[in-house]
C-alpha positions as CSV (number, residue, x, y, z in Angstrom):
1,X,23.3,120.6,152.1
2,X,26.4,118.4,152.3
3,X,27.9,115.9,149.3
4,X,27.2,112.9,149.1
5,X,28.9,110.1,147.4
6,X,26.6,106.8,146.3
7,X,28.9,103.9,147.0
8,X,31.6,105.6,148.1
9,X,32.8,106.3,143.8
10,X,34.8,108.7,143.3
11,X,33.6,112.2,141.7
12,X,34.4,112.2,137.9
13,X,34.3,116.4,137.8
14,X,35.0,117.1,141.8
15,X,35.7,121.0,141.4
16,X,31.9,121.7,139.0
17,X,30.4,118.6,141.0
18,X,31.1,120.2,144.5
19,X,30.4,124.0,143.2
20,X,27.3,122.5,142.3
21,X,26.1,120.6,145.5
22,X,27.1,124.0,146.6
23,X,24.8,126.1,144.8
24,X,22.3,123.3,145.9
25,X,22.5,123.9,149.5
26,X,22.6,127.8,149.4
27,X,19.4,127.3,146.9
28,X,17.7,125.5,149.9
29,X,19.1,127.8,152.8
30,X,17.6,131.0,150.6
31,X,13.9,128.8,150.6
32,X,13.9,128.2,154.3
33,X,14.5,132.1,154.2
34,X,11.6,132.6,152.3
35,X,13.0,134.3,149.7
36,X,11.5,134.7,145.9
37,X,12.1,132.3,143.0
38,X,13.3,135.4,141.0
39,X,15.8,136.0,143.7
40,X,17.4,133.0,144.3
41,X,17.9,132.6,140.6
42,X,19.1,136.1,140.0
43,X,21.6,135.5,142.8
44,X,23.1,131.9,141.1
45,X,23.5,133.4,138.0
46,X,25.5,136.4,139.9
47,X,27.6,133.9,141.3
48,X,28.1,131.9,138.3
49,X,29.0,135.0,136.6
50,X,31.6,135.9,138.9
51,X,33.0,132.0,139.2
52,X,33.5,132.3,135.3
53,X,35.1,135.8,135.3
54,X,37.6,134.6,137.9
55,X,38.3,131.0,135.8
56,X,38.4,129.8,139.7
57,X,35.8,127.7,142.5
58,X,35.0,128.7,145.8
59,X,38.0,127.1,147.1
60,X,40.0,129.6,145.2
61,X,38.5,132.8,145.3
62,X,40.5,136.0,146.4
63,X,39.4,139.5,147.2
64,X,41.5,140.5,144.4
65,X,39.7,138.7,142.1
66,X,36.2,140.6,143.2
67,X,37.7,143.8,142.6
68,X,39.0,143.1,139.2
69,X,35.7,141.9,138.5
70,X,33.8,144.8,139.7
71,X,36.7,147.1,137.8
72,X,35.4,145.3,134.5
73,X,31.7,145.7,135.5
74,X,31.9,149.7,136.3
75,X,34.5,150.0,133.5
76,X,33.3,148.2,130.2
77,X,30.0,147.6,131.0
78,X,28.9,150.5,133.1
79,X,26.4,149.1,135.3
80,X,25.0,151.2,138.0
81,X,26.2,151.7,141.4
82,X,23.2,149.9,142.9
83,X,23.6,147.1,140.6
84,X,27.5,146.7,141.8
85,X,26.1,146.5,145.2
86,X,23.7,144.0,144.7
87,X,26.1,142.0,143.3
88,X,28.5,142.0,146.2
89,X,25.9,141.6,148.7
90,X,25.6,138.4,146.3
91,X,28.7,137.0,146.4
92,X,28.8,138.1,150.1
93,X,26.0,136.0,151.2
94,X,27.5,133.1,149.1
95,X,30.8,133.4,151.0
96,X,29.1,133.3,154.1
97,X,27.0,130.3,153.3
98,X,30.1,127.9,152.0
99,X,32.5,129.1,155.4
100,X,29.6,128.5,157.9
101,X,30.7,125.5,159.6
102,X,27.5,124.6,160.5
103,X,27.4,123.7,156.7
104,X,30.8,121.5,156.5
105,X,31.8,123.1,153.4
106,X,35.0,124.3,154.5
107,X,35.8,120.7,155.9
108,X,34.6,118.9,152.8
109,X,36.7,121.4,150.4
110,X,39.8,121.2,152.8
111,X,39.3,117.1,152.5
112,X,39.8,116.8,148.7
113,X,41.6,119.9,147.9
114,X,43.6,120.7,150.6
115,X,42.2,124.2,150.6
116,X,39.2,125.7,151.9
117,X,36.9,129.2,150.6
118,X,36.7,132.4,152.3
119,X,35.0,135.5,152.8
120,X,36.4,137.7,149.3
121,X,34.0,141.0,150.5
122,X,35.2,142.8,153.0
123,X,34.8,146.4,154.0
124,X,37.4,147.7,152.1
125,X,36.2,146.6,148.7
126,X,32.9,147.1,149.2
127,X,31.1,149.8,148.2
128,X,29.2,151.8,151.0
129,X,25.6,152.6,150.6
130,X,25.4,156.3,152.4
131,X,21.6,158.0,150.8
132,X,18.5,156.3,150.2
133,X,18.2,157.1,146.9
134,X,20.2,156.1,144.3
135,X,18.4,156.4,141.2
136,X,20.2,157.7,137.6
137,X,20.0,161.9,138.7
138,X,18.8,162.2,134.7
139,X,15.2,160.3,135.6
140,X,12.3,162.9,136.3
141,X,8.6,163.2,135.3
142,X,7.1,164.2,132.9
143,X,5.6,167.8,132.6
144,X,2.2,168.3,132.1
145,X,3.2,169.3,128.7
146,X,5.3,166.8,127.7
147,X,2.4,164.3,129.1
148,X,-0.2,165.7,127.4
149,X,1.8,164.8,123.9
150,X,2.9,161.7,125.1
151,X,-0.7,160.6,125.3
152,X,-1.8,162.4,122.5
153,X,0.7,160.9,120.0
154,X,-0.5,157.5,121.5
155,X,-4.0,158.0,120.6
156,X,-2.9,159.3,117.1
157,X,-0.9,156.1,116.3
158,X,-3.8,154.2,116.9
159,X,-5.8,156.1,114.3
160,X,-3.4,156.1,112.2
161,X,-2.9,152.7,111.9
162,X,-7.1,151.8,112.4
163,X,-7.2,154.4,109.4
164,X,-4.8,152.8,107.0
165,X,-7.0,149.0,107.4
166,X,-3.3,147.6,108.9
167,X,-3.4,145.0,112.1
168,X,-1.8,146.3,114.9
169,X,-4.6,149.3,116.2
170,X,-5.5,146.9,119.1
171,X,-2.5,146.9,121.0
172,X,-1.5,150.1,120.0
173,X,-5.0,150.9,122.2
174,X,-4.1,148.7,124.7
175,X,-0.9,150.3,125.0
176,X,-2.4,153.9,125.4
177,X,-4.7,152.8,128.1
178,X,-2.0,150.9,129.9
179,X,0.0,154.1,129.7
180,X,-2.7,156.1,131.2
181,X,-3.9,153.7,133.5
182,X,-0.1,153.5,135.0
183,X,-0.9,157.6,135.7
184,X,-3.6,157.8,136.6
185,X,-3.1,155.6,139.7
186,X,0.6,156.0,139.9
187,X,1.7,152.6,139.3
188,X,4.7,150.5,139.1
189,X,5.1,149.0,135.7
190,X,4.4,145.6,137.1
191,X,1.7,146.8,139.0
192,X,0.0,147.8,136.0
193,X,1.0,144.8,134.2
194,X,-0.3,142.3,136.5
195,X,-3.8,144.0,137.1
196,X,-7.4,142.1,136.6
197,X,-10.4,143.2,136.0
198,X,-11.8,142.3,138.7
199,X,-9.4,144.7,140.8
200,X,-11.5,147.2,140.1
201,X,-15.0,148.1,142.5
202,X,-17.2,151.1,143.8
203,X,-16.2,154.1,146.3
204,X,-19.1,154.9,148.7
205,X,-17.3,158.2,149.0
206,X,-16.9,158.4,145.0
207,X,-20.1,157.5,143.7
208,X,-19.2,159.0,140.2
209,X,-16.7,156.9,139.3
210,X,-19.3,154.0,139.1
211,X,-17.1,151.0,138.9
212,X,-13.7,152.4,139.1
213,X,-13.8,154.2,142.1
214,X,-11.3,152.1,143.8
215,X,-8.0,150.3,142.2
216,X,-6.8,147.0,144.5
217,X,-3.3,146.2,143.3
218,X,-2.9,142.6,144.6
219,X,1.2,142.8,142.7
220,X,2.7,145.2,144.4
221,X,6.5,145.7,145.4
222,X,7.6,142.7,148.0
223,X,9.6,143.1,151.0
224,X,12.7,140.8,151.0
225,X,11.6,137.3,151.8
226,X,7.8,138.6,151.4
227,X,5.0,138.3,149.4
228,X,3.6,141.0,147.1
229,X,2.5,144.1,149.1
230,X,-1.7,145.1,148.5
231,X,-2.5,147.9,149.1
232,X,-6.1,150.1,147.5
233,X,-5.5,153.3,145.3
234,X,-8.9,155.8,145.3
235,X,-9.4,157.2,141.9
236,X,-8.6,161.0,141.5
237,X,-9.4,161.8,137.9
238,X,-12.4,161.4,136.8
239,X,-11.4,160.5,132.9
240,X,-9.5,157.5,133.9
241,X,-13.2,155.5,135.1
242,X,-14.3,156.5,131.8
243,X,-11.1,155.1,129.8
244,X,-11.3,152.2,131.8
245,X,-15.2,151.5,131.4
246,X,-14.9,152.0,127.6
247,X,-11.6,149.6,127.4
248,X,-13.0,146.6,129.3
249,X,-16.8,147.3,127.4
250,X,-15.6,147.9,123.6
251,X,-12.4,147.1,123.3
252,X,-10.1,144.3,125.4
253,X,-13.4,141.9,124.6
254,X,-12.1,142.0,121.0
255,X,-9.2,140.0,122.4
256,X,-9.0,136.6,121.6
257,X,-7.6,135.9,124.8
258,X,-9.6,138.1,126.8
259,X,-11.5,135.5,128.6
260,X,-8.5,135.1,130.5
261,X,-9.3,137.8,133.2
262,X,-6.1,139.5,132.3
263,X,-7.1,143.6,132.2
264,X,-4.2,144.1,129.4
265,X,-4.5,140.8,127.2
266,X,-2.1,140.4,124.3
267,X,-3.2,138.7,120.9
268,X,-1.6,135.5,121.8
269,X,-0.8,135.5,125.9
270,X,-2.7,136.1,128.1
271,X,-0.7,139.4,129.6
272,X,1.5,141.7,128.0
273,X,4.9,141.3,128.0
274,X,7.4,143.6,129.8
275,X,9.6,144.0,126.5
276,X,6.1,144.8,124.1
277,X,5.2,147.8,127.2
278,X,9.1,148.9,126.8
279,X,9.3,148.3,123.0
280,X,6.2,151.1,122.5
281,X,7.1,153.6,125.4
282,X,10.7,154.3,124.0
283,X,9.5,154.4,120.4
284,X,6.7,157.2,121.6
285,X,8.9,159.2,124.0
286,X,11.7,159.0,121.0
287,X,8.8,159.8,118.2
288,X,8.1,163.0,120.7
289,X,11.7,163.6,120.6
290,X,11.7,163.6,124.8
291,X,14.9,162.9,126.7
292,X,15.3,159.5,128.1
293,X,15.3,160.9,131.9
294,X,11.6,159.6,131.3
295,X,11.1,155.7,131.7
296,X,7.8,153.8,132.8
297,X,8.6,154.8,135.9
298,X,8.4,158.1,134.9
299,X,4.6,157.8,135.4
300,X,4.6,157.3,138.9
301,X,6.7,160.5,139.8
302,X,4.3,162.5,137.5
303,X,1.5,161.3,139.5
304,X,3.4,162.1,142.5
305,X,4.9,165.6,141.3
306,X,1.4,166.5,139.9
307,X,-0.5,166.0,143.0
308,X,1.4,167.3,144.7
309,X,1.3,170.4,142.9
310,X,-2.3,170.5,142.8
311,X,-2.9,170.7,146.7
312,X,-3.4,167.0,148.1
313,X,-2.2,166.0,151.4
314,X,0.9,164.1,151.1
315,X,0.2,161.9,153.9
316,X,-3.0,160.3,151.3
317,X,-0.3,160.2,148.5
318,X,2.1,158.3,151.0
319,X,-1.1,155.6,151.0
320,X,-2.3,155.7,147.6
321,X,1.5,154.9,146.2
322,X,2.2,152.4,149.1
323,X,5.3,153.7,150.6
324,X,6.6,152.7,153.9
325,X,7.8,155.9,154.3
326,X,7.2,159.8,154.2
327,X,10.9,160.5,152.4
328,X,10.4,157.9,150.0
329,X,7.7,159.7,148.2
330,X,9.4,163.3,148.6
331,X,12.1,161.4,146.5
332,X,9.6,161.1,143.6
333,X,8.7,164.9,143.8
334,X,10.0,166.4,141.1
335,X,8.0,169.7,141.2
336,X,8.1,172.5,138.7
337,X,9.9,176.0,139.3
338,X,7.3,177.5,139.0
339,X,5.1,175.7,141.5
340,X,8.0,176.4,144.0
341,X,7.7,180.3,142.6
342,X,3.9,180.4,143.3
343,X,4.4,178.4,146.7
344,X,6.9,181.2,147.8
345,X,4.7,184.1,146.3
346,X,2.3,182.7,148.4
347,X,3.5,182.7,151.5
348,X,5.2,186.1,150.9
349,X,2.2,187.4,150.6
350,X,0.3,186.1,153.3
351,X,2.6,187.5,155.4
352,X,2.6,190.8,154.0
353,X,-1.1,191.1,154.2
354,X,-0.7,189.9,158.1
355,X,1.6,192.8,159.0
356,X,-0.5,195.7,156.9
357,X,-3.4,194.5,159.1
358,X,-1.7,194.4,162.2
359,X,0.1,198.0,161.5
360,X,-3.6,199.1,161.1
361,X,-5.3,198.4,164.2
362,X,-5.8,201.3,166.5
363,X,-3.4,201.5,169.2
């Protein structure tokens, strides 16, 4: 996108007015990449933050200015290392869509302010990604124990508030089913969030799960430049049809805006929100007294680390969490020392008991 002028008048603001036409044009060049909505406006505001922090435009910008910016992000604000990254692949991309001269920016900015914006991220002050994983070391699943009580005390707050007469007791159900729901298929938290009823059907192979034998998540995590990823998730435990069945039979109906097709309605939208699903999982994992190493996410690496741990073939738990990749779901193992114990016991044995019979057969 280039500037234009309408009758050849002069800009009023030339600096904001070209950063703007700017932002404009790289806006467009991320559409024709196909990009998301949520990325493109995550990225402008990255931008916009950094333009503010430097009190300079485009035209003006200096490596030296990234890296005192990135100093004050690590330093007072303590943002993670992936975050940092994302940032500079930001400001990166940006850099390299006001220099392309396919673009005239450079031209246009040389023109009125005799100067012209450069590339500010280089190799040397950019930080290196070298492991696949990057997550905060303290995140883990839960233990069986530890998710037992979780969903225990979640079914006690809704009795206890149901038995003092207070509102309240319906999402506090909703919440508990949402949290086991998210387990029980190993789901992402907007995975979970964004789920329908009718994502839900019958398993020829699973005939006992009636109508839940089968999970279709239509939401699920997008390739850059993609649309969400489906994928189907086979039910394993048999309590979550029954959970299910009794939540969309007795209960979500009692939702005013349950007509809306939405599997977890709220009283007045017609999804739970993001910060309601936060607000309720910190207050019950702090209630528990649990470490926060467990998030949302935490869910999904139980289901993972519990499966796992039970005998299934990690190949179907590859498909039934949607990952790409064989390594990406050994990163969300997380499995007990004792399972490791037994695992080794195991083996130990077996090989013991295969050289006692071999020393017996006659010679």
């Amino acid at each position: 996108m280039s500037l234009h002028l309408v009758g050849g008048l002069p800009l009023l603001r030339p600096e904001e007015q070209v950063f703007t036409a700017m932002l404009d044009g790289w806006r467009n060049q991320q559409l024709a990449r196909n990009l998301a909505f949520s990325t493109i406006e995550g990225r402008e505001k990255a931008v916009r933050a950094f333009t503010r922090h430097a009190d300079a435009f485009p035209r003006d910008w200096s490596p030296q200015m990234v890296d005192e910016w990135m100093g004050d992000l690590r330093s007072v604000r303590n943002l993670r290392r992936s975050t940092l990254r994302s940032y500079q692949v930001t400001i990166r991309s940006f850099c390299d869509f006001v220099t392309d001269p396919a673009y005239g920016w450079s031209a246009t900015c040389q023109e009125r302010f005799g100067t012209h914006p450069v590339q500010v991220i280089h190799e040397w002050n950019a930080a290196v990604h070298v492991q696949e994983a990057e997550a905060d070391p303290a995140k883990r699943a839960f233990t069986r124990d530890e998710l037992q009580a979780f969903f225990d005390h979640a079914d006690e707050q809704v009795g206890r508030v149901r038995g003092r007469g207070r509102k309240g007791w319906l999402p506090a159900f909703r919440d508990a089913m949402l949290f086991k729901t998210a387990y029980a298929f190993g789901l992402r938290r907007n995975e979970v969030r964004m789920l329908d009823v009718v994502d839900f059907g019958r398993n020829p192979r699973g005939q006992e799960f009636g109508d839940y034998g089968v999970l279709y998540v239509r939401h699920g995590k997008a390739k850059k430049g993609s649309p969400p990823k489906r994928r189907s998730v086979l039910t394993v435990f048999d309590w979550s049809a029954e959970i299910l069945q009794q939540w969309n039979e007795e209960v979500r109906p009692l939702f005013p805006t349950a007509t809306s097709g939405g599997l977890w309605p709220s009283e007045r939208s017609t999804r739970v929100g993001f910060t309601q699903m936060n607000t309720r999982f910190g207050a019950y994992r702090d209630g528990l007294g649990l470490d926060r190493g467990l998030d949302f996410h935490s869910f999904r690496r139980s289901y993972v680390t519990h499966l796992i741990e039970d005998g299934w073939d990690a190949r179907f738990l590859q498909e039934q969490v949607g990952h790409e990749h064989a390594s990406t779901t050994s990163i969300y193992t997380c499995v007990s020392s004792d399972f490791r114990t037994r695992t080794l016991r195991r083996a130990l044995d077996t090989t013991v008991t295969a050289a006692l019979q071999l020393e017996r057969k006659p010679q």
